[in-house]
PAKOLKOL-272459 format. One record per residue (C-alpha): x, y, z; chain. Coordinates in steps of 0.2 Angstrom, whole numbers, plus 5000, padded with zeros to 4 digits. Each point is the difference from the previous one (the first is absolute). Layout:
// PAKOLKOL-272459
      u      v      w   chaine
      X      Y      Z        A
...
//
This chain:
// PAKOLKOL-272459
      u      v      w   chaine
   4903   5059   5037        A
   4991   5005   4984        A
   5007   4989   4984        A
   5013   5012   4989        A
   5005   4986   4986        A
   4990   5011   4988        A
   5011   5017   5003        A
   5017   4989   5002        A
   5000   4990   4984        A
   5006   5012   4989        A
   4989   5006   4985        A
   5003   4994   4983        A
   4996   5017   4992        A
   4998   5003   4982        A
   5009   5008   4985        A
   4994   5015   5005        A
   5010   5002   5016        A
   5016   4990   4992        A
   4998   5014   4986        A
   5001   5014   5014        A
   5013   4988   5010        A
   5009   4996   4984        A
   5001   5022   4998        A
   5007   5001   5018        A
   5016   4988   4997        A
   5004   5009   4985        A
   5001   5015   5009        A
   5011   4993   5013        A
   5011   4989   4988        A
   5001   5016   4989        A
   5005   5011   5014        A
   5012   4986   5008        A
   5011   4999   4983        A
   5003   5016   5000        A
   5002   5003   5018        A
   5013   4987   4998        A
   5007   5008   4985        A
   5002   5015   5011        A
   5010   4991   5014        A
   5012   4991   4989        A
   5005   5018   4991        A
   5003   5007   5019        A
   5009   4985   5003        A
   5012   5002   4985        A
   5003   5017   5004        A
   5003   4997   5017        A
   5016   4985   4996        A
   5003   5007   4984        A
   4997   5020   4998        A
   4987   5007   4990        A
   5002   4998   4980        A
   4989   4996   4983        A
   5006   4984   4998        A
   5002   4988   5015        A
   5016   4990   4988        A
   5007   5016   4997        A
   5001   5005   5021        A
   5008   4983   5003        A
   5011   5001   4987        A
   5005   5017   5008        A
   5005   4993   5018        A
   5015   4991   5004        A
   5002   4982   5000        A
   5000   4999   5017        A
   4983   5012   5004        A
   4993   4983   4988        A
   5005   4987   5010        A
   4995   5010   5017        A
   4983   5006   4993        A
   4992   4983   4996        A
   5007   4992   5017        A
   4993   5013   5012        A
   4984   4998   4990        A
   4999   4980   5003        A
   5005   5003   5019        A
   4986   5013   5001        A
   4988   4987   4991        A
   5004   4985   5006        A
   4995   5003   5019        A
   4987   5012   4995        A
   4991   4985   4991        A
   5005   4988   5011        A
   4992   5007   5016        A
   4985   5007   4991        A
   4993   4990   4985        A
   5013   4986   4995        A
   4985   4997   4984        A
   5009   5018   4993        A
   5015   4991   4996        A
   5004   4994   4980        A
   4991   5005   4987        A
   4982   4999   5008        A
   4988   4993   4986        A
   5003   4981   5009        A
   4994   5006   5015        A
   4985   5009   4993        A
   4997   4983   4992        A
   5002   4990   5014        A
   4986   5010   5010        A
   4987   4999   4987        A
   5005   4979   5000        A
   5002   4998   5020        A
   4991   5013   5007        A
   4985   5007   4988        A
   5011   5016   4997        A
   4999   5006   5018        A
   5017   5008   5001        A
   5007   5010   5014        A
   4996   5021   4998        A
   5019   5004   5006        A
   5006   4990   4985        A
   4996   5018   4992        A
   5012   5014   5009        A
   5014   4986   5003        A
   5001   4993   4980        A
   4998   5020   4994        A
   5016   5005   5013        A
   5010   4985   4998        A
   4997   5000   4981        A
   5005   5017   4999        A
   5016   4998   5012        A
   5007   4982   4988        A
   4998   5008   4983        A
   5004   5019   5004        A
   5017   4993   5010        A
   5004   4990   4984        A
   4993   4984   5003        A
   4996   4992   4981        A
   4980   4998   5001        A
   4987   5009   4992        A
   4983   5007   5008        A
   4987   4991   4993        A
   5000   4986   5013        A
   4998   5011   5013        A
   4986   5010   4993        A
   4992   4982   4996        A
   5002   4998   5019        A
   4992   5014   5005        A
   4988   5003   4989        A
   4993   4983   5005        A
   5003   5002   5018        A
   4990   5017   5000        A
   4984   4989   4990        A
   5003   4988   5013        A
   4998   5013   5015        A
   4987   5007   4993        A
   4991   4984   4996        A
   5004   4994   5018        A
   4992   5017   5006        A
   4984   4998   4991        A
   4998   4980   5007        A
   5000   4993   4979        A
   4997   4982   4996        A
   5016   4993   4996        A
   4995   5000   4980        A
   5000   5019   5002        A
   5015   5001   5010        A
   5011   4991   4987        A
   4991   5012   4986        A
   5004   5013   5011        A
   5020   4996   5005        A
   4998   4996   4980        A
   4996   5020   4996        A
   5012   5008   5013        A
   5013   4990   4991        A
   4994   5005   4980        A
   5000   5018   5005        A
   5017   4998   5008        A
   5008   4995   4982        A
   4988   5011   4989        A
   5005   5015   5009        A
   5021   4995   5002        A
   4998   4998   4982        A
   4985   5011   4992        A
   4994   4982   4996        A
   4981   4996   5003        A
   4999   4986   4989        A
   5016   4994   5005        A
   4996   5002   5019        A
   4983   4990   4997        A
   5007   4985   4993        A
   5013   4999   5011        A
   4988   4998   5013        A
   4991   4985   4991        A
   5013   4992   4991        A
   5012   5001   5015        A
   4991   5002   5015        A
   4983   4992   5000        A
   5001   4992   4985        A
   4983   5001   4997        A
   4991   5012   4986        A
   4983   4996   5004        A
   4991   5018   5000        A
   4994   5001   5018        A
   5018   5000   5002        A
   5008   5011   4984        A
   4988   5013   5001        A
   5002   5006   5017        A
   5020   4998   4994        A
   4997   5010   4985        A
   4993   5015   5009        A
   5012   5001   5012        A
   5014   5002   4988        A
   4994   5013   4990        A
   4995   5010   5017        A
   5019   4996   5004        A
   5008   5007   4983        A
   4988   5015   5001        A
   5009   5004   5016        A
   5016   4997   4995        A
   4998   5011   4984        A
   4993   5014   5010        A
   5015   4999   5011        A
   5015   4996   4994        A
   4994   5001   4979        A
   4997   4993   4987        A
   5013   4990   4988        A
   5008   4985   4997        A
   5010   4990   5014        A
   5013   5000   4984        A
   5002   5012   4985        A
   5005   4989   4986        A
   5004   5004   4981        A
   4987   4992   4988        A
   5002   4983   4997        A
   4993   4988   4985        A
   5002   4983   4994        A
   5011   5004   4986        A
   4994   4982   4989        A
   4993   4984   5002        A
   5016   4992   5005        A
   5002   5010   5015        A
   4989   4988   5008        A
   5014   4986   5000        A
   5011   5010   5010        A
   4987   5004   5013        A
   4997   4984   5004        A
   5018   4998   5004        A
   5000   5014   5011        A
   4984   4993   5007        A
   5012   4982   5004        A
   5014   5010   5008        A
   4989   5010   5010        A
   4992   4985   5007        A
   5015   4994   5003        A
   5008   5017   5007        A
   4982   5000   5011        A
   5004   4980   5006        A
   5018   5007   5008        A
   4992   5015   5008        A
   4986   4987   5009        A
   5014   4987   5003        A
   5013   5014   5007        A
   4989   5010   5011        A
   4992   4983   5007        A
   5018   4993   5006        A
   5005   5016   5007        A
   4984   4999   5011        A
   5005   4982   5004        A
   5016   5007   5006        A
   4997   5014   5010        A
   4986   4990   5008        A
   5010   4987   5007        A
   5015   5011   5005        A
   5000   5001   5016        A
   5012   5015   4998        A
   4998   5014   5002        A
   4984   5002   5009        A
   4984   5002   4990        A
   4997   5017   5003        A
   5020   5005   4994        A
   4999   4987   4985        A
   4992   5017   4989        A
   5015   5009   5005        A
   5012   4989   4992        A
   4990   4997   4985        A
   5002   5020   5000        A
   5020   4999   5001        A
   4997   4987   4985        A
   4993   5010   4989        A
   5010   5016   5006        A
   5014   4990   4993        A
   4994   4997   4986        A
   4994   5017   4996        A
   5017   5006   5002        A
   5003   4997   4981        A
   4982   4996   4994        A
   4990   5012   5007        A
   4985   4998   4989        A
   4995   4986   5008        A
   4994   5011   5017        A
   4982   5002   5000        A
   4987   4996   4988        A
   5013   5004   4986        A
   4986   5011   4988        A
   5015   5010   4995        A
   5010   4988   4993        A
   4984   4992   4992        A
   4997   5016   4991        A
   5021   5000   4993        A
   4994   4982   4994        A
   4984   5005   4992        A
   5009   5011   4993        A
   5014   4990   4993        A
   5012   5011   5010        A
   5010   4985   5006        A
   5015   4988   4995        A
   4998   4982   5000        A
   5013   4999   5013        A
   4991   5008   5012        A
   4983   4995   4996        A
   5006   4981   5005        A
   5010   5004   5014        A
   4984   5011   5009        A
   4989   4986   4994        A
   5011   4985   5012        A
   5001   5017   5014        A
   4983   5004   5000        A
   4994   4982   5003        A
   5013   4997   5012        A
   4997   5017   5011        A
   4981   4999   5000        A
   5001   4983   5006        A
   5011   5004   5017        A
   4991   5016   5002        A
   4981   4989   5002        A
   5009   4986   5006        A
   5011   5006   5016        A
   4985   5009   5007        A
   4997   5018   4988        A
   4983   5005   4994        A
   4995   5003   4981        A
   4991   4992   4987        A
   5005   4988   4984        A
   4993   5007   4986        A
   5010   5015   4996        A
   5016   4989   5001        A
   4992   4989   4989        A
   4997   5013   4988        A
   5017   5007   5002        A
   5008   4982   4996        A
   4988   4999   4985        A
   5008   5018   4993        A
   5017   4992   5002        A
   4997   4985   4994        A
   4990   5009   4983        A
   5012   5011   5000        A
   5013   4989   4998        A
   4993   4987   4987        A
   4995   5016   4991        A
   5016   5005   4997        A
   5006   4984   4990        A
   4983   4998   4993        A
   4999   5015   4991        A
   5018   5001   4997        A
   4998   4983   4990        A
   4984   5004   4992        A
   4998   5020   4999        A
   4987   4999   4983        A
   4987   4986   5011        A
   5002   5010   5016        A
   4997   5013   5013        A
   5011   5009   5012        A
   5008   4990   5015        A
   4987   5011   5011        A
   4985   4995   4992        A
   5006   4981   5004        A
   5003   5009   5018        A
   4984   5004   5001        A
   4992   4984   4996        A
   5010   4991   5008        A
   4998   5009   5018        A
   4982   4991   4998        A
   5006   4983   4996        A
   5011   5000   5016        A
   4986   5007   5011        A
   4987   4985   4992        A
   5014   4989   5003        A
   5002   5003   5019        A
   4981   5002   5004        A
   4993   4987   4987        A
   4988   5016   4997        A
   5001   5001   4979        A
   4984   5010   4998        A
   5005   5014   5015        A
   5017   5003   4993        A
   4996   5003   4981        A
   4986   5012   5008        A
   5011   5008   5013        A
   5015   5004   4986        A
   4986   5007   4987        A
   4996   5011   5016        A
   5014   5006   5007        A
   5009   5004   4981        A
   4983   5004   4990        A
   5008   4992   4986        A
   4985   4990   4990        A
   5015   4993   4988        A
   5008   4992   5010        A
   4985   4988   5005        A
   5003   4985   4989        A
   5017   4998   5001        A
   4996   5000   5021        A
   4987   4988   4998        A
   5011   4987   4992        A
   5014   5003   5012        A
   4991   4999   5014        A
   4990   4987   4998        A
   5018   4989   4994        A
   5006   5005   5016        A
   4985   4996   5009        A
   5001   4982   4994        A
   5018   4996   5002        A
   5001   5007   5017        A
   4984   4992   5006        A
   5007   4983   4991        A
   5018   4998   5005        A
   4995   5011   5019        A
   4981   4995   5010        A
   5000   5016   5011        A
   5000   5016   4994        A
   5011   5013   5011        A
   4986   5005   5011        A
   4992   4980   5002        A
   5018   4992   5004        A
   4998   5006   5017        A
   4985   4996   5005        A
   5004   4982   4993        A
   5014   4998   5011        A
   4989   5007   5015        A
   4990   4985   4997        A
   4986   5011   4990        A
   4994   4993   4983        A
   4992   5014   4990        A
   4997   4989   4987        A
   4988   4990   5013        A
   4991   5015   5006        A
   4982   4997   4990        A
   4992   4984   5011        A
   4982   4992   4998        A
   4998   5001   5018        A
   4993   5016   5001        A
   4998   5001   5021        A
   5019   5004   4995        A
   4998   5017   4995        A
   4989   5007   5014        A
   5010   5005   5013        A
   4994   5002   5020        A
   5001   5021   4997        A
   4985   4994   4990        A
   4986   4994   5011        A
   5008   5004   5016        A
   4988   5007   5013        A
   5007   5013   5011        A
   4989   4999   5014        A
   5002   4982   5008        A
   4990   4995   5015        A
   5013   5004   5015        A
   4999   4994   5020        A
   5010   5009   5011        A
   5012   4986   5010        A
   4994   5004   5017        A
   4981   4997   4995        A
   4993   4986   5011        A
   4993   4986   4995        A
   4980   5006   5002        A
   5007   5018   4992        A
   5004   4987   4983        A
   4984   4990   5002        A
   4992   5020   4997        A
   5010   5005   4987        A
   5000   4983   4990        A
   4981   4996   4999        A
   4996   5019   4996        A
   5012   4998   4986        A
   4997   4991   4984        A
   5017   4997   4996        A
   5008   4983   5004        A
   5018   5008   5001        A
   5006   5011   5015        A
   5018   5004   5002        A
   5008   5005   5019        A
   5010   5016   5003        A
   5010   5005   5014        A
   5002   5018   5006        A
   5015   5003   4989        A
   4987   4995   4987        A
   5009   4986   4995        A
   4992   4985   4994        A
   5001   4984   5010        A
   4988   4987   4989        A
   4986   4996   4997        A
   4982   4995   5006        A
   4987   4990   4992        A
   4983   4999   5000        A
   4999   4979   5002        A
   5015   5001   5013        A
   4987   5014   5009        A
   4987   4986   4999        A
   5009   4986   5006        A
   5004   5009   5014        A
   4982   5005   5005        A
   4999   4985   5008        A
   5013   5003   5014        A
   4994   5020   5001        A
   4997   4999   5017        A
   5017   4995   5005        A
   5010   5012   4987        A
   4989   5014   5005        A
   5011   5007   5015        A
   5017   4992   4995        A
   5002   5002   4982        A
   5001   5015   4988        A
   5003   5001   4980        A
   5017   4999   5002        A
   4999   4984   5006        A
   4989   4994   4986        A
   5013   5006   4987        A
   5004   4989   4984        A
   5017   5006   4997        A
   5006   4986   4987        A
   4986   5009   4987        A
   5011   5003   4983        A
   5000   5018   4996        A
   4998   5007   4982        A
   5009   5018   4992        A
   4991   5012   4990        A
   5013   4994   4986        A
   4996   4982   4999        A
   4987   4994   4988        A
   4985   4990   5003        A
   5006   4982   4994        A
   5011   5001   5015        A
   4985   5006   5011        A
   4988   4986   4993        A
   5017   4986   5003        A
   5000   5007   5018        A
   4981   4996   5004        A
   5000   4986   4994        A
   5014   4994   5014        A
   4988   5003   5013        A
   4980   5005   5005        A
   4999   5017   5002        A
   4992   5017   4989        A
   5012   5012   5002        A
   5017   5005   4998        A
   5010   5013   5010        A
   5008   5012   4987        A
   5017   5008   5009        A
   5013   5013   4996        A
   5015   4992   4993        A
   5011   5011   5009        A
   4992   4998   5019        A
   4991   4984   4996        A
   4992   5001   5019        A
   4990   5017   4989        A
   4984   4995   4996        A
   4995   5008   4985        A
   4983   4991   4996        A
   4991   4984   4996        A
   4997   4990   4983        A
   4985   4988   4999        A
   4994   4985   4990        A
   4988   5006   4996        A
   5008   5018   4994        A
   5015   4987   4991        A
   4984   4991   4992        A
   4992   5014   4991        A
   5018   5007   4994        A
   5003   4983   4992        A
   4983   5001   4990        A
   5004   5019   4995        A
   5018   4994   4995        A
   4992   4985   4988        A
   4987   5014   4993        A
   5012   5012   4994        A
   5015   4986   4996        A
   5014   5015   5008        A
   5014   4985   5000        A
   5011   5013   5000        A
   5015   5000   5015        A
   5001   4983   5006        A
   5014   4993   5010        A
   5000   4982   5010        A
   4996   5001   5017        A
   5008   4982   5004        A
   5013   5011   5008        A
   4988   5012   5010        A
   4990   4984   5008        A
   5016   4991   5004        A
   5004   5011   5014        A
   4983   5000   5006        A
   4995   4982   5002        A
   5014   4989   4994        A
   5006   4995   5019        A
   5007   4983   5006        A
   4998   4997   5017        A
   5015   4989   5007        A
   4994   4997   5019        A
   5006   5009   5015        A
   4995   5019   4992        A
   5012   4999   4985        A
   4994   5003   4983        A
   5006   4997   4981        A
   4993   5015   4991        A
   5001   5007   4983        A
   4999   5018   4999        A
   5004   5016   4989        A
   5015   5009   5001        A
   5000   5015   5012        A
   5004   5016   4988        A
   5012   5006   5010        A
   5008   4983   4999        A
   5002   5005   4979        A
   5018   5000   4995        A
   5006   4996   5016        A
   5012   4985   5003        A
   4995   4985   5012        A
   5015   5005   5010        A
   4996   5017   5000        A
   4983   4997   5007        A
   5006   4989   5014        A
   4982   4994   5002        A
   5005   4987   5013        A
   5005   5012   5011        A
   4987   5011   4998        A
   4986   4991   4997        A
   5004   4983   5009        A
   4995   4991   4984        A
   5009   4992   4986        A
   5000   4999   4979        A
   4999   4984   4996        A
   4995   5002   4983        A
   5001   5015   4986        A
   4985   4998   4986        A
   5007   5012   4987        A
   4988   5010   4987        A
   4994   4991   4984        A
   5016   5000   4988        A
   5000   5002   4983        A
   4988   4983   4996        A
   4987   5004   5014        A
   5008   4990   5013        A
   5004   5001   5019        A
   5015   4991   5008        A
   5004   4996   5018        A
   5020   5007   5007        A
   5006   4996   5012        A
   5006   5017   5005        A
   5020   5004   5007        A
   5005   5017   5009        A
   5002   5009   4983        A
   4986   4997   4993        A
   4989   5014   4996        A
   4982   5001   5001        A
   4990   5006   4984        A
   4984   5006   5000        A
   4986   4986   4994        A
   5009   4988   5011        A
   4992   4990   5014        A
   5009   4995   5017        A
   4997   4984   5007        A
   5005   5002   5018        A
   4999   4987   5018        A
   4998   5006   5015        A
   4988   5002   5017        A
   4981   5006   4993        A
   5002   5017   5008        A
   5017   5004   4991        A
   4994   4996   4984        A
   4986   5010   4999        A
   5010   5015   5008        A
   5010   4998   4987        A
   4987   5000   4985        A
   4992   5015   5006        A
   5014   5011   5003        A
//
């Protein structure tokens, strides 16, 4: 078989094509926004009739068609998602994060039509989110298939997952400079130019679309607003301390919420979405403007429209809705509710500031205004994308130092007083440390998808012992794998266990076939897994090559990845320095190598939590039953400080993804177990 490494390992093309790739994800993120924009109309007019104003059609149903309209939209989403793509539930942008960290932004295509139709259903029924996560979500899930499609390095998959999500934002909110530094600031955290440019591009292809498609104008028509004197600035600084504050409950709610709808055990998961609905129907039953992303009653505050009173009683509503909407199981993004709590919470400040000082100051809406970017810098510790993103959306070139001042405050008091941002609190408690993500060890941020060869050296199962002398010495690989005739791989073959049984060839020549010759303890690899966990598993044992399996049907074999091919990556790596996108792998090899046998065919072994295991009590799972094997141990996901710690688990625990399992039982059951 003719050696195909060379058209398997994918091609680390130029800025040229990234430039044309870059182009292709802007058209597909523009399209997407406004393809959800689409959806979530149609499904407004669906729950609540057709009308101008979305407010004004809630406001024009009885109380009880609000409390029925947002509870048949979370028992339509929360099964939908639940048996389709449970990464479309929340808000989205953590899950786009946590493919770039784990998984070199591979993320799943069907991610796309289920986060559009389940977005659509939780904020056209009522549910208290806004639509920029989603678009995130599927902007970056269409770079991601696209970049899958075309076989990228990871680099350029993460660039690309990276423009699909800038043109989602640029398009919701005619935005390109907005959307592009969302991207970097918030997603990749990276502004080097091989990365930014191709960004760049795509967002501006993005907003051309959305102009030509849905038009051209601000997301929010705002009166002119200046700073009136000098002293203003005092004031705004304030503002930018409440904010951070304001921003610090938001993170803090919507992160205990989760906690507790996560470890309910009733109702069932995919009903939980259903009664955050009823929730929020309840509470829409006197303060409807907190259903949806609220862009109306943003205007009244922009405006100055509104009383203090109700400007303070929709700020502790809105905070309060949005976070059982995300958290019980709905679909919808953060950052319109964070801009929502940012009109209130100007609005409201504005009020008494002006009131005490009318000479010094502006309107309450100009303090509105600025402060709907201090709240949204506060939440994602972004500064530099919020100031952009409210100049864009208002086109008010006023406004700008008064925002900057606010929301760079903002920025530092919720960053001092709260580590995580609302989109990194997640992943923190998952185990994940974004603020670890940049490593020395550069084998980390090459993934197997990288250097995998497709066309591994394969012996049928029945192939007799003289049929793999032929096949091995006319092959210059040292690595053969066995199939059966499902085509299912039984292990491996190699080329000094060939030779050491040369010796006894006139024996095994009538008796034994390949199947007999198998190596079926050989670790396996996944396309996902990076190449300090490959170079970890070599060194455990004398062998050149890796099977690399499907992690769904892990008897699949998908290809081969060898030292050699893992070798010349590493140098490639080192050349260009792309430390971008690591994540420890001490978890990946635990599963793989860390066994402890015990005598008599019983084992001790550490190994990852099965994802279907995620969110799932011990009880629950009944994994003695099934399985015959036992938990002895739970390693939970790094906390806070980095750390792991060893539970011993009880029947109610729940399993969290990052988590190891150290389980006991006979070899056989163990390894069924890990590679279910």
């Amino acid at each position: 078989m003719a050696d195909s490494v060379s058209h398997s390992i994918p091609v680390r093309r130029g800025q040229v094509f990234m430039v044309a790739a870059a182009m292709v994800c802007g058209l597909g993120g523009g399209l997407g926004a406004v393809a959800l924009h689409k959806l979530i109309h149609l499904a407004q007019v669906l729950f609540y009739g057709n009308s101008h104003s979305f407010l004004a059609a809630v406001e024009a149903v009885p109380a009880w068609h609000r409390v029925l309209a947002p509870t048949i939209g979370g028992l339509i989403v929360g099964p939908f998602v639940y048996w389709t793509a449970r990464e479309a539930k929340g808000h989205g942008v953590p899950e786009v994060m946590k493919a770039i960290i784990l998984r070199g932004g591979a993320i799943r295509p069907r991610v796309v039509v289920v986060k559009a139709i389940a977005s659509a259903i939780t904020i056209g029924s009522g549910g208290s989110a806004g639509r920029e996560g989603p678009i995130v979500q599927i902007g970056a899930a269409l770079g991601s298939a696209f970049g899958q499609a075309l076989n990228v390095s990871t680099t350029q998959l993460r660039t690309l997952v990276g423009c699909g999500a800038a043109a989602g934002i640029a398009a919701a909110f005619n935005a390109p400079i907005a959307g592009a530094l969302f991207a970097v600031e918030v997603l990749l955290g990276d502004f080097g130019v091989p990365q930014f440019s191709p960004i760049v591009i795509a967002s501006v292809v993005a907003t051309v679309v959305s102009r030509l498609m849905l038009g051209d104008s601000p997301a929010f028509e705002v009166p002119g607003h200046e700073l009136i004197s000098p002293f203003e600035l005092v004031p705004y600084t304030v503002v930018g301390v409440i904010a951070g504050l304001v921003a610090i409950c938001f993170i803090r709610t919507l992160d205990w919420f989760e906690s507790v709808f996560d470890d309910s055990p009733f109702p069932p998961e995919y009903f939980k979405a259903g009664l955050g609905g009823l929730i929020v129907g309840i509470v829409g039953i006197w303060f409807p403007q907190v259903f949806g992303s609220g862009s109306d009653t943003i205007h009244a505050s922009l405006t100055g429209t509104l009383g203090p009173g109700l400007l303070a009683a929709l700020l502790l509503t809105k905070i309060f809705a949005t976070s059982i909407t995300l958290s019980s199981g709905g679909s919808g993004g953060v950052f319109a509710p964070s801009l929502f709590l940012g009109a209130m919470t100007g609005g409201l400040l504005g009020t008494y500031i002006h009131q005490f000082f009318p000479s010094y100051t502006a309107t309450s809406g100009a303090y509105a205004l600025v402060t709907m970017g201090a709240v949204v810098a506060a939440t994602t510790h972004a500064p530099i994308t919020a100031i952009i993103i409210i100049f864009e959306m208002t086109g008010d070139y006023l406004i700008i130092p008064p925002l900057m001042a606010a929301c760079v405050v903002s920025t530092l008091v919720s960053s001092r007083l709260h580590e995580d941002s609302i989109y990194t609190i997640k992943l923190r408690a998952a185990g994940i440390d974004i603020g670890k993500q940049d490593d020395p060890n550069v084998m980390r941020s090459v993934r197997v998808r990288d250097v995998v060869d497709r066309q591994p050296e394969t012996i049928p199962a029945s192939a007799s012992f003289a049929e793999v002398l032929d096949l091995v010495l006319a092959s210059h690989h040292n690595e053969f794998f066995v199939i059966n005739d499902q085509q299912e791989m039984l292990g491996a073959v190699s080329l000094p266990e060939v030779r050491r049984l040369i010796a006894e060839s006139e024996d095994l020549k009538g008796i034994a076939v390949a199947g007999d010759l198998v190596d079926a303890t050989r670790p396996t690899v996944r396309l996902d897994d990076n190449l300090d966990v490959v170079m970890q598993l070599f060194s455990h044992a004398d062998f050149d090559g890796l099977a690399v399996i499907d992690d769904e049907h892990p008897r699949v074999l998908l290809g081969i990845v060898r030292q050699r091919d893992v070798i010349h990556a590493r140098n490639q790596a080192v050349l260009e320095q792309d430390l971008v996108g690591s994540v420890s792998s001490s978890v990946s090899i635990a599963g793989r190598v860390r066994q402890v046998d015990i005598g008599d065919g019983y084992v001790v072994q550490e190994i990852p939590a099965p994802h279907s295991f995620i969110g799932h009590s011990i009880g629950d799972l009944a994994v003695r039953q099934r399985f015959d094997v036992q938990i002895v141990f739970l390693r939970r996901g790094r906390d806070k400080d980095g750390e792991r710690h060893l539970e011993v688990p009880r029947p109610q625990t729940l399993i969290r993804e990052a988590d190891t399992l150290i389980i006991a039982g006979a070899k056989e059951a163990a390894d069924r177990l890990e590679h279910i």
